[in-house]
C-alpha positions in Angstrom: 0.6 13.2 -5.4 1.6 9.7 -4.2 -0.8 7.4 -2.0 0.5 5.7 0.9 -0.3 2.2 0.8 -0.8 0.2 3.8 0.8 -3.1 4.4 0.2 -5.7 7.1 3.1 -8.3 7.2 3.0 -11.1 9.7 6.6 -11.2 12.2 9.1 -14.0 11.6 10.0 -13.1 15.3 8.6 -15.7 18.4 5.6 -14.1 19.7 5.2 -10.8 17.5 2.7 -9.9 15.0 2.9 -6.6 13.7 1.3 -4.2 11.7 3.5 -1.9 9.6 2.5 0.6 7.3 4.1 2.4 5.4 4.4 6.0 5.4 4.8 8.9 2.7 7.8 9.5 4.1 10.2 6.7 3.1 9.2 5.5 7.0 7.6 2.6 8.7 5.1 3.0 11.6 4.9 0.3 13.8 1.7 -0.2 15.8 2.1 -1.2 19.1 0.0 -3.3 21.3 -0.2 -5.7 23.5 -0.1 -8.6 20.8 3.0 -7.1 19.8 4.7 -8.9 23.3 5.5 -5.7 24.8 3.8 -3.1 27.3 1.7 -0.8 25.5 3.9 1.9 27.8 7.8 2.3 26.4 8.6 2.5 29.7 8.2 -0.8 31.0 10.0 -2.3 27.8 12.8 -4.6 28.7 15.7 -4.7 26.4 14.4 -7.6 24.4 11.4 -5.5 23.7 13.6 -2.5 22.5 15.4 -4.8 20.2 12.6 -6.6 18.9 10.8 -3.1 18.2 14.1 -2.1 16.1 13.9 -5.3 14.4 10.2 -5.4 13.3 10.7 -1.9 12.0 13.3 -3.2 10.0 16.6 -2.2 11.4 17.7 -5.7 12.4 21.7 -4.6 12.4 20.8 -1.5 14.3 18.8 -3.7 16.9 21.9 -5.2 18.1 23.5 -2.4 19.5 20.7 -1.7 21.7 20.9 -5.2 23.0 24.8 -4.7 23.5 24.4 -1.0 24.9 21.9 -2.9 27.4 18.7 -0.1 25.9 15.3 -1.0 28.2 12.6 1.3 27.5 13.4 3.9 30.3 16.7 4.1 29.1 15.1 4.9 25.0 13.0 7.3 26.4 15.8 9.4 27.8 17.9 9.0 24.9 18.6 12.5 22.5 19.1 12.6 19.4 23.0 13.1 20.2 22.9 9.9 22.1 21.3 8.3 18.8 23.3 9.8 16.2 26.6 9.1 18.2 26.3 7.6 21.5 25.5 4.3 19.5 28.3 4.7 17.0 25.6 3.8 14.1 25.7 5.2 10.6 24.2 8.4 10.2 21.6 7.3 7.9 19.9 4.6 9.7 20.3 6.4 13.1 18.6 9.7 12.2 15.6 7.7 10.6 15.6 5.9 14.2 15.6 8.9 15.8 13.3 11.1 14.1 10.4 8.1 13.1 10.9 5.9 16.1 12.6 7.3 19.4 10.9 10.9 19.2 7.8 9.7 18.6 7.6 7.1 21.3 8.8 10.1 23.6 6.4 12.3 22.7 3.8 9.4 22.8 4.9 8.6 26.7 5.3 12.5 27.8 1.5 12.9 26.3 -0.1 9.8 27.8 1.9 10.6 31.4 0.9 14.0 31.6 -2.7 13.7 32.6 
């Protein structure tokens, strides 16, 4: 059975310190807080705080496109997995691993902390 080791790794990015660890997966889970330089809430990200999410969690290429495509946090939380895996003309690999460890979970995060 293989361990999952946990890594904390210090930002390059202005204003961001992240914790990542890694999962058994192949995945990295981003922890988001407030030192992080966006809302706790998806939902009030701006696009700069979409793209800086992307990049900390290592998909710095990807992160572009959700600059250019104008992504804010509403508009990430309304995106399926369609929009993902074509709307953002990204190669498959990279944008089913967005999908599946990043966008759905901060979906499923928002719809659970909203539904109270």
């Amino acid at each position: 059975m293989r361990g999952v080791a946990e890594v904390k790794k210090p930002c390059s990015l202005p204003m961001l310190s992240v914790d990542m660890e890694n999962q058994e997966n192949g995945s990295v889970r981003v922890k988001n807080s407030m030192e992080n330089g966006r809302p706790p809430d998806p939902a009030d990200w701006a696009v700069m705080d979409v793209v800086n999410y992307f990049r900390t969690a290592g998909f710095e290429e990807q992160a572009n496109v959700f600059q250019e495509q104008e992504i804010d946090g509403k508009s990430l939380l309304l995106m399926t997995r369609n929009d993902v895996l074509t709307g953002l003309q990204l190669k498959l690999g990279p944008a089913l691993k967005i999908y599946e460890y990043h966008v759905k979970p901060l979906q499923t995060k928002h719809l659970k902390n909203n539904s109270s």
